[in-house]
PDB file as gemmi writes it, atoms N, CA and C in Angstrom:
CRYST1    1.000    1.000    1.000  90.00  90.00  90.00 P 1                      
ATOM      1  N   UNK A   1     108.472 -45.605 -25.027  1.00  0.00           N  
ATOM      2  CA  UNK A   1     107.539 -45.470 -26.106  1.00  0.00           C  
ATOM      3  C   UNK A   1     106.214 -44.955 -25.528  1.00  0.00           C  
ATOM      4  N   UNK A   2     105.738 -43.704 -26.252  1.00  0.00           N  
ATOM      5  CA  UNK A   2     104.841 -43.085 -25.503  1.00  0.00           C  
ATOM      6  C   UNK A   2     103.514 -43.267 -26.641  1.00  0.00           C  
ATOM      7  N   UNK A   3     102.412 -43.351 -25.990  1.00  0.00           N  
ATOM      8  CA  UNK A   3     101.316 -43.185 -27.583  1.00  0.00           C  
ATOM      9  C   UNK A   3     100.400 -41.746 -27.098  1.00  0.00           C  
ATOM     10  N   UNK A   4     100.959 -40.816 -28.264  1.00  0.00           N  
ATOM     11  CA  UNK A   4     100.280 -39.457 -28.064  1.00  0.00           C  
ATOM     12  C   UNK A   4      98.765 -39.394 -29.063  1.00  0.00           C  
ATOM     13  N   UNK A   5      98.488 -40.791 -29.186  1.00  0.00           N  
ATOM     14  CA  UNK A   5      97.103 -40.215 -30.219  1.00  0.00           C  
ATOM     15  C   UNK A   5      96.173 -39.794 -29.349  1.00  0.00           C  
ATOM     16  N   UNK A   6      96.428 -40.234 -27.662  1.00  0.00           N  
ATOM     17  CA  UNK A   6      95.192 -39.941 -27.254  1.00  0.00           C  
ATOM     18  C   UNK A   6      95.137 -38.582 -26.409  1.00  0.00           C  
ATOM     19  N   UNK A   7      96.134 -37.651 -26.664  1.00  0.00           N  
ATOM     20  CA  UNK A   7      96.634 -36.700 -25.477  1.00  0.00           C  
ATOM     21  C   UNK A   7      95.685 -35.432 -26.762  1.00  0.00           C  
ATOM     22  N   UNK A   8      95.383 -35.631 -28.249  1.00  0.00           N  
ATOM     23  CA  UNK A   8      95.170 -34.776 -28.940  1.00  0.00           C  
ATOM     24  C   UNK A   8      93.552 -35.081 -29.385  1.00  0.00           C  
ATOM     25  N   UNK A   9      93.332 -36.575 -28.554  1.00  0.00           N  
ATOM     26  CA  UNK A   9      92.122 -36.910 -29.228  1.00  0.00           C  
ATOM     27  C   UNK A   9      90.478 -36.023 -28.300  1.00  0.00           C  
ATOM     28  N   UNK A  10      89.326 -35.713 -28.978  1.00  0.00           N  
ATOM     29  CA  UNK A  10      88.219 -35.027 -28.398  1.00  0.00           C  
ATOM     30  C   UNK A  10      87.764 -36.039 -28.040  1.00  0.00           C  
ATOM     31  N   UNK A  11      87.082 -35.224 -26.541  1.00  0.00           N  
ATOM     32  CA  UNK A  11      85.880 -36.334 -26.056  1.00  0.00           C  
ATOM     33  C   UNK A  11      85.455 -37.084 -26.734  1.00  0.00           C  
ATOM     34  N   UNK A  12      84.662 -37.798 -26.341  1.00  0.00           N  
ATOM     35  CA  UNK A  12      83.561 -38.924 -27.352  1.00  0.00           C  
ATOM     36  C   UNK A  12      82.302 -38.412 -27.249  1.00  0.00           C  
ATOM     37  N   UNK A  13      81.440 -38.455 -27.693  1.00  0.00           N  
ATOM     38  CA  UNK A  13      80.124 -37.964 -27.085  1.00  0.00           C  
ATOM     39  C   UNK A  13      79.206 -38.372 -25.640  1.00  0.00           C  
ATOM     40  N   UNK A  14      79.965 -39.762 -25.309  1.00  0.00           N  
ATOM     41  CA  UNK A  14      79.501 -40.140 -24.221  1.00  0.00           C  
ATOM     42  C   UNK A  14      79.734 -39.511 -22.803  1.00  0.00           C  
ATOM     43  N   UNK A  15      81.155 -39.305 -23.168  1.00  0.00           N  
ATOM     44  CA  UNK A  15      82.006 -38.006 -22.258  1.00  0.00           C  
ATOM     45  C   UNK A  15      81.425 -36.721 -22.097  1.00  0.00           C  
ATOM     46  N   UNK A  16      81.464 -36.495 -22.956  1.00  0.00           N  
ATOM     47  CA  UNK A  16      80.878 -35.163 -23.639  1.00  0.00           C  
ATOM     48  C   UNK A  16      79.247 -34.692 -22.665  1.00  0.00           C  
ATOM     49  N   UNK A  17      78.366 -35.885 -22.596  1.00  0.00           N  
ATOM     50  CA  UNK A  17      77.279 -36.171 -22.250  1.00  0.00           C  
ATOM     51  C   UNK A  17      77.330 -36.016 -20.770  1.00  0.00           C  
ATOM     52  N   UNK A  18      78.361 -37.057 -20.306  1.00  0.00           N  
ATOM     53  CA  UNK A  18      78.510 -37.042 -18.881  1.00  0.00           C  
ATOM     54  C   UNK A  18      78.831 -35.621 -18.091  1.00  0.00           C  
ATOM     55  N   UNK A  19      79.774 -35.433 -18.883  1.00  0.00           N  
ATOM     56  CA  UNK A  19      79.978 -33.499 -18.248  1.00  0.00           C  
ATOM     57  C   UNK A  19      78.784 -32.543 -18.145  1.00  0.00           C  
ATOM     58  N   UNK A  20      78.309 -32.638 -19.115  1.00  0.00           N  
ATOM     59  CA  UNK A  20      77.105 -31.830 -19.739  1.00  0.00           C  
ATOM     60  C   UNK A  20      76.279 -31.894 -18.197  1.00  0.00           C  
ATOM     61  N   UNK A  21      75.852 -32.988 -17.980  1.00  0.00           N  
ATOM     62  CA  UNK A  21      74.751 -33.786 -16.895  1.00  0.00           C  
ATOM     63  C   UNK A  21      75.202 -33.437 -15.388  1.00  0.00           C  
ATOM     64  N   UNK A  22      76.786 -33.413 -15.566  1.00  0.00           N  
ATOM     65  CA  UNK A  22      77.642 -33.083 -14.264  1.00  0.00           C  
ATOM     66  C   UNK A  22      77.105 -31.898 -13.971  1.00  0.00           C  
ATOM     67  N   UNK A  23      77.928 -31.268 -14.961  1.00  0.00           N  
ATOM     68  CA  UNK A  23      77.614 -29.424 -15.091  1.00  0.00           C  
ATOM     69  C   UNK A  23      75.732 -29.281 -14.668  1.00  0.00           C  
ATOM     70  N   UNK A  24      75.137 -29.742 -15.749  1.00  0.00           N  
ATOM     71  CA  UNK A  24      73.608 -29.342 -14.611  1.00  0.00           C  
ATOM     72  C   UNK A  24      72.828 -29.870 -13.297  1.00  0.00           C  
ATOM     73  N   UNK A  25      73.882 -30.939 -13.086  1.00  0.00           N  
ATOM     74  CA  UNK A  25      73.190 -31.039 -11.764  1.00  0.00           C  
ATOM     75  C   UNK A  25      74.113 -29.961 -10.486  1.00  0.00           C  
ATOM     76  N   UNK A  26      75.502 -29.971 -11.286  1.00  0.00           N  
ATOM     77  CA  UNK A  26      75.664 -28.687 -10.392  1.00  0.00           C  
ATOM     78  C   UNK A  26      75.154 -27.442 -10.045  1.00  0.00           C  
ATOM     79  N   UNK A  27      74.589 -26.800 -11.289  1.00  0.00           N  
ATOM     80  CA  UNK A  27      73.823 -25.836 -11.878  1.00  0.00           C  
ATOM     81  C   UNK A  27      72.970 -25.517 -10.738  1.00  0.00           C  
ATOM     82  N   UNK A  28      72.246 -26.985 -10.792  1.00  0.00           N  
ATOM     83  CA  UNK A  28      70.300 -27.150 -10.487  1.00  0.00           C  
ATOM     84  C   UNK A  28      71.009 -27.265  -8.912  1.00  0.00           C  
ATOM     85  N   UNK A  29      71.729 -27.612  -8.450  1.00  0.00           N  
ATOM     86  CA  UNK A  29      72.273 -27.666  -6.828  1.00  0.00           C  
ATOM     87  C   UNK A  29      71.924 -26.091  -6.418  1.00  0.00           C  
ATOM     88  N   UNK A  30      72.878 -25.251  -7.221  1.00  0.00           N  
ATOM     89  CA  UNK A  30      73.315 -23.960  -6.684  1.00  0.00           C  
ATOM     90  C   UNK A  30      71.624 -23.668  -6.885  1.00  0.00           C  
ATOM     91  N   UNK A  31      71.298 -23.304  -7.548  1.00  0.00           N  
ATOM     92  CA  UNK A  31      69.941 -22.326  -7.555  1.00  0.00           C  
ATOM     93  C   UNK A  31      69.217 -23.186  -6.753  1.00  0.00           C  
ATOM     94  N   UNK A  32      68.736 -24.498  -6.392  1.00  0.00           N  
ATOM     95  CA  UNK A  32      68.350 -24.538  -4.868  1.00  0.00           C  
ATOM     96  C   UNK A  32      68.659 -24.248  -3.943  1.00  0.00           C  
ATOM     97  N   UNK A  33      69.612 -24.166  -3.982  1.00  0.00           N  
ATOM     98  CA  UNK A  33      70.498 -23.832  -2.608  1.00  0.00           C  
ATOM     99  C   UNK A  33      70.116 -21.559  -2.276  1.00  0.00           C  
ATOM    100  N   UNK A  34      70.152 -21.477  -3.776  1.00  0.00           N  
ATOM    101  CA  UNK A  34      69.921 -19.906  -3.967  1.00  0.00           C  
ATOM    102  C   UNK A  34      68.621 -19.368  -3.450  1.00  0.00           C  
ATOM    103  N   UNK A  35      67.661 -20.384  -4.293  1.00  0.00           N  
ATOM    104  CA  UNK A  35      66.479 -20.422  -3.831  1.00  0.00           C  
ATOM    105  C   UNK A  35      65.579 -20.555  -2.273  1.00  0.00           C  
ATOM    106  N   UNK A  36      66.322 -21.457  -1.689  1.00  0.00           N  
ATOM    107  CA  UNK A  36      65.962 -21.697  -0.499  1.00  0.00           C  
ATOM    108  C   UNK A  36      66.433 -20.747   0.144  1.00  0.00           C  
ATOM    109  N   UNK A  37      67.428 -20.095   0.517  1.00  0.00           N  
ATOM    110  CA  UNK A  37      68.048 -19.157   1.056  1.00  0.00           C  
ATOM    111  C   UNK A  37      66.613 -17.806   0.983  1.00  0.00           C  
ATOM    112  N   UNK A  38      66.216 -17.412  -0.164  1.00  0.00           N  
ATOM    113  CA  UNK A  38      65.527 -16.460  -0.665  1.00  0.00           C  
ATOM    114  C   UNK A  38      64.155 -16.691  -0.159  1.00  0.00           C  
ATOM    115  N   UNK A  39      63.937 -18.172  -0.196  1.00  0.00           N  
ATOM    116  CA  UNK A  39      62.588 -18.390   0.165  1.00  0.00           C  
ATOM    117  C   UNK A  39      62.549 -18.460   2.042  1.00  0.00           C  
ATOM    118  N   UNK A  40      63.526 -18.282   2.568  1.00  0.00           N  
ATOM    119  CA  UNK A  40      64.149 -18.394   4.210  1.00  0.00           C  
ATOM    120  C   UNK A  40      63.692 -16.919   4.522  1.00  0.00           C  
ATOM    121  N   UNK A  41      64.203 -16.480   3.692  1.00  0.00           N  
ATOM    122  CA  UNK A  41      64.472 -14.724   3.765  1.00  0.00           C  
ATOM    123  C   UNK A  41      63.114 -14.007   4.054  1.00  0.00           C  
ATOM    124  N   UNK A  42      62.318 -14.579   2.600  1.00  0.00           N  
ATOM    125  CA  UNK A  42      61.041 -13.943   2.664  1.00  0.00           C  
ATOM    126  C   UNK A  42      59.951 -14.636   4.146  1.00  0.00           C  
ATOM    127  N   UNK A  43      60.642 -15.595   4.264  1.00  0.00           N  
ATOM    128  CA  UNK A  43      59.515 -16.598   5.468  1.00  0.00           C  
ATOM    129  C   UNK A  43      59.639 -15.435   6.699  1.00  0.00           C  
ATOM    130  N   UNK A  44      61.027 -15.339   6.667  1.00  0.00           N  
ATOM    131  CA  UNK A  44      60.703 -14.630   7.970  1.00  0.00           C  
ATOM    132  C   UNK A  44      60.624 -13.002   7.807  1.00  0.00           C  
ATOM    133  N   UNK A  45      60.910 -12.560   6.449  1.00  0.00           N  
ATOM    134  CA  UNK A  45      60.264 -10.874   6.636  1.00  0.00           C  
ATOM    135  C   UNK A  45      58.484 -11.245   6.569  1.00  0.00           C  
ATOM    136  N   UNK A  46      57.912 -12.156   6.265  1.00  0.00           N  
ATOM    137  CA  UNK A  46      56.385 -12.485   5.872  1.00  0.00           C  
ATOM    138  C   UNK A  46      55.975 -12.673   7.913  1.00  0.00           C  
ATOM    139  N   UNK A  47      56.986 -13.527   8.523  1.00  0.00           N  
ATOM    140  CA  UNK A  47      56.945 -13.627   9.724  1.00  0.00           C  
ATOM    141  C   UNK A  47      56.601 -12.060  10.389  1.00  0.00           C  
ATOM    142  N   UNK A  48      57.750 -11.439  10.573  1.00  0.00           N  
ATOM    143  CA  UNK A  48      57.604 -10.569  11.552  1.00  0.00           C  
ATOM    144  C   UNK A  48      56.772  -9.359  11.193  1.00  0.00           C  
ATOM    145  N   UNK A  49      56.300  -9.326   9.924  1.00  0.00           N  
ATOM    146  CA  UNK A  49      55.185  -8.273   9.574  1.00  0.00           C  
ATOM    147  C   UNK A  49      53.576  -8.805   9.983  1.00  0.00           C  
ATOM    148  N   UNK A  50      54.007  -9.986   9.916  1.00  0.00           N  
ATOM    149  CA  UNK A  50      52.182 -11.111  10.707  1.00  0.00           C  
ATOM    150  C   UNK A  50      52.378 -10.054  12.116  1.00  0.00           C  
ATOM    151  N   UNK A  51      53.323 -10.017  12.323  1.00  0.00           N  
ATOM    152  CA  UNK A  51      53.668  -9.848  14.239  1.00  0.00           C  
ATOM    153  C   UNK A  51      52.325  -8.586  14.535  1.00  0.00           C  
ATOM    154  N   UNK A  52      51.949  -8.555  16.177  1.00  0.00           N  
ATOM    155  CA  UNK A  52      50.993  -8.002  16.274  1.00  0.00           C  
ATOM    156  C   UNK A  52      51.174  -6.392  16.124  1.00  0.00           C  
ATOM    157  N   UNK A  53      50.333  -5.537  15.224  1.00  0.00           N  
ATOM    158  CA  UNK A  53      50.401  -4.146  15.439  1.00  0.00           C  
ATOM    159  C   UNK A  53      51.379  -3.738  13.864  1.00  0.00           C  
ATOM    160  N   UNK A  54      52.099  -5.037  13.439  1.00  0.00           N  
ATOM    161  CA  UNK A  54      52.850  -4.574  12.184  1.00  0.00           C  
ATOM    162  C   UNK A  54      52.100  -4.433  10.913  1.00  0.00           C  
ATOM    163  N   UNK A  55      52.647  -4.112   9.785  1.00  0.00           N  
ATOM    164  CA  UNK A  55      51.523  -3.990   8.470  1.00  0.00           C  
ATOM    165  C   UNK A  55      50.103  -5.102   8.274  1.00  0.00           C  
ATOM    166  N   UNK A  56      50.818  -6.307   8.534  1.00  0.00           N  
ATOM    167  CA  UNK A  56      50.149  -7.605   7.606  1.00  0.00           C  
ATOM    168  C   UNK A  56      49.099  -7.791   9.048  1.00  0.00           C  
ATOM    169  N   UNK A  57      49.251  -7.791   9.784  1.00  0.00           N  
ATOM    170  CA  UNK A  57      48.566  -7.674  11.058  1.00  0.00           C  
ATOM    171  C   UNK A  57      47.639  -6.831  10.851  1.00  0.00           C  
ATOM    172  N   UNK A  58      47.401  -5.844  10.641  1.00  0.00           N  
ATOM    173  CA  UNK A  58      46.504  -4.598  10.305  1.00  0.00           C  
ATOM    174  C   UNK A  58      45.130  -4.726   9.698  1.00  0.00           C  
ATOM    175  N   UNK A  59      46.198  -5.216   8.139  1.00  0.00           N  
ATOM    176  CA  UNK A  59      45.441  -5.539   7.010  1.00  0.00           C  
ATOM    177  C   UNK A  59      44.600  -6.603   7.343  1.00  0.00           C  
ATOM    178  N   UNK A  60      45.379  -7.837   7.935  1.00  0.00           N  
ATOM    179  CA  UNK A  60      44.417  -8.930   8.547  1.00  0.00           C  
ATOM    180  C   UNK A  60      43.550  -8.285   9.014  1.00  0.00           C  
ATOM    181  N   UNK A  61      43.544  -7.514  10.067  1.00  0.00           N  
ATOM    182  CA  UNK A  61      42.320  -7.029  11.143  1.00  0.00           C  
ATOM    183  C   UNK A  61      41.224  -6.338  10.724  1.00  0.00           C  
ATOM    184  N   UNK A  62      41.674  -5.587   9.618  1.00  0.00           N  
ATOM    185  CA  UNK A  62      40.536  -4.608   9.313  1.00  0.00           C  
ATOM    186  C   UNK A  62      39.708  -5.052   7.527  1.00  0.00           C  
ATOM    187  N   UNK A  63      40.396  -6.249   7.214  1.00  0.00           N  
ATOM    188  CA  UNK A  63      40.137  -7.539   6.543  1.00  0.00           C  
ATOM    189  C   UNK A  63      38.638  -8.191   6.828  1.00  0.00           C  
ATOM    190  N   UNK A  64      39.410  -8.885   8.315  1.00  0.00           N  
ATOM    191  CA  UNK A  64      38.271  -9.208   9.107  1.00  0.00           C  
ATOM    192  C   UNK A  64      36.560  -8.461   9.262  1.00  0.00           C  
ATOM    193  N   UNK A  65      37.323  -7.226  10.333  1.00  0.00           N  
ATOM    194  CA  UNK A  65      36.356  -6.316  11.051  1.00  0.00           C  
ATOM    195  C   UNK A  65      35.548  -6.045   9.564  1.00  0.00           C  
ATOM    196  N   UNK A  66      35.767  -5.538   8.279  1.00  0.00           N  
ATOM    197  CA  UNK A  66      34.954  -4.841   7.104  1.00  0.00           C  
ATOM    198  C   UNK A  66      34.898  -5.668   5.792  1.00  0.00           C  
ATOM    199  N   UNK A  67      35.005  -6.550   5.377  1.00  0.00           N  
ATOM    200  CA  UNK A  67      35.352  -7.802   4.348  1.00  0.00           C  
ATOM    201  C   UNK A  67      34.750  -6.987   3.346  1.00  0.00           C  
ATOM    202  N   UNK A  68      33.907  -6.225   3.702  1.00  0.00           N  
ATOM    203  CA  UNK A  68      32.945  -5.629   2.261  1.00  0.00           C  
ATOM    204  C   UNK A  68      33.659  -4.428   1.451  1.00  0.00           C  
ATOM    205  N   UNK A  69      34.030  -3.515   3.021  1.00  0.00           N  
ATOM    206  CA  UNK A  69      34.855  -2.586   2.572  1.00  0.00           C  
ATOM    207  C   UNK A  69      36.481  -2.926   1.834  1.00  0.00           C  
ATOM    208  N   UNK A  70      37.023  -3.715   2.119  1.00  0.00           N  
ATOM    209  CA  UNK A  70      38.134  -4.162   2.277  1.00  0.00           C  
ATOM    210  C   UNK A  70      38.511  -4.901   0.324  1.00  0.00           C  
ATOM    211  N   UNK A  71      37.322  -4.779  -0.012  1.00  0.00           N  
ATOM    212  CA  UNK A  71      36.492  -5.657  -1.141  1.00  0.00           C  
ATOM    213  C   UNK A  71      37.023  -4.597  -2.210  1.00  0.00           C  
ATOM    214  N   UNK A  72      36.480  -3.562  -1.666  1.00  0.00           N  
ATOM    215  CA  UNK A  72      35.916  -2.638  -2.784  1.00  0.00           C  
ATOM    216  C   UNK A  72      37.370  -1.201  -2.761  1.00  0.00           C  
ATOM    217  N   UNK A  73      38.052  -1.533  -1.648  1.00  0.00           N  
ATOM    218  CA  UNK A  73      39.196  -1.024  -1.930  1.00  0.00           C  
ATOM    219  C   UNK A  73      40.363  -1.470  -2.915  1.00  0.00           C  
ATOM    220  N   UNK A  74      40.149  -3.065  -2.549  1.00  0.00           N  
ATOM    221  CA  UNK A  74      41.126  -3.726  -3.099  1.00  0.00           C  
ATOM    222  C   UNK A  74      40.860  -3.372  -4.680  1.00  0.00           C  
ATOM    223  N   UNK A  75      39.237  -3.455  -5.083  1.00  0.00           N  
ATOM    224  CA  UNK A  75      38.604  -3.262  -6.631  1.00  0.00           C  
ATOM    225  C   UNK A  75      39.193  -1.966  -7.387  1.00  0.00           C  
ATOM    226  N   UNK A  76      39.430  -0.658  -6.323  1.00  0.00           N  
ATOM    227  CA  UNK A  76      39.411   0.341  -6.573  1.00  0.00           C  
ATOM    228  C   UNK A  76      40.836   0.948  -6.931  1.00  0.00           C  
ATOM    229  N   UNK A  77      41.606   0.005  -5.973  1.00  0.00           N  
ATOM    230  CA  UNK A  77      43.173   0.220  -6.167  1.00  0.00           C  
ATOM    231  C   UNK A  77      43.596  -1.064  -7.844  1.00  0.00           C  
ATOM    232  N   UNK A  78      42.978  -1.642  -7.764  1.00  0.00           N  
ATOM    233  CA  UNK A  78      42.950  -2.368  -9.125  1.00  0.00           C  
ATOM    234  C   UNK A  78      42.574  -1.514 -10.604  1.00  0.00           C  
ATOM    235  N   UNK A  79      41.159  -0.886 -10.336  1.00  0.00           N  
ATOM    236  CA  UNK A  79      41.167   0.227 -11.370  1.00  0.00           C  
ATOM    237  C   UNK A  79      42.320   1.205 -11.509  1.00  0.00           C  
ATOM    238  N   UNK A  80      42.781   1.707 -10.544  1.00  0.00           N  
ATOM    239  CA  UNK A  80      43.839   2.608 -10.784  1.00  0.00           C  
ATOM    240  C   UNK A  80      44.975   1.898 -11.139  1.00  0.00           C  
ATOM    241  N   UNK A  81      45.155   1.038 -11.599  1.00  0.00           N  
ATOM    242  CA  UNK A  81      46.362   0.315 -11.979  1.00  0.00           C  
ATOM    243  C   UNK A  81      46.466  -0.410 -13.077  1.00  0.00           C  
ATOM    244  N   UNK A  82      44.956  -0.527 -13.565  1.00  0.00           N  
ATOM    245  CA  UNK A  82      44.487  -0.964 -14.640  1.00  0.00           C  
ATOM    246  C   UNK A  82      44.889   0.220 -16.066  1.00  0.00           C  
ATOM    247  N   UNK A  83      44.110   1.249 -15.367  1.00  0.00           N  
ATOM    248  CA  UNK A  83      44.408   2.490 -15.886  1.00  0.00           C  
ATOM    249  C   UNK A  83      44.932   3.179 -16.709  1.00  0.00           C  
ATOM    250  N   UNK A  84      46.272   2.801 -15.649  1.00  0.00           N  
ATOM    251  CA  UNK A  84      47.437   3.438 -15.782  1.00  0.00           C  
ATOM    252  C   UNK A  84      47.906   2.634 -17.341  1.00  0.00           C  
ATOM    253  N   UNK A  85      47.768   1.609 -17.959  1.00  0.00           N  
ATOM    254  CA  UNK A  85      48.356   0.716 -18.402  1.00  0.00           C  
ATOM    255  C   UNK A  85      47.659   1.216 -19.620  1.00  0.00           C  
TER     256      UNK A  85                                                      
END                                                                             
């Protein structure tokens, strides 16, 4: 004697709930996991452009050496972009 009411019966909502919660903490796992990876990525392309003589190195230096000039470029490349828009 077999009882098939329950082989046809739907979740309950409590069930229902629990999956739901399963499913997003799996979700929210992966895109940290995605995330960190991405944020790894950028650490070290942000790394080796600091490095001496590379872009970000540069900009630092001549940052430094002219703060005024450096000011009014940044202002100027802003108008042109403003502009454009």
């Amino acid at each position: 004697m077999t009882d098939d009411t329950f082989i046809d019966a739907k979740p309950s909502l409590t069930e229902r709930a629990q999956v739901t919660a399963r499913d997003a903490v799996e979700t929210r796992d992966d895109i940290n996991a995605i995330l960190g990876k991405a944020v790894d990525g950028l650490t070290g392309a942000l790394d080796y452009a600091r490095r001496p003589g590379k872009p970000l190195d540069t900009v630092a230096r001549l940052t430094r050496d002219a703060p005024l000039a450096s000011l009014f470029v940044a202002f100027m490349v802003g108008v042109a972009f403003a502009r454009r828009r």
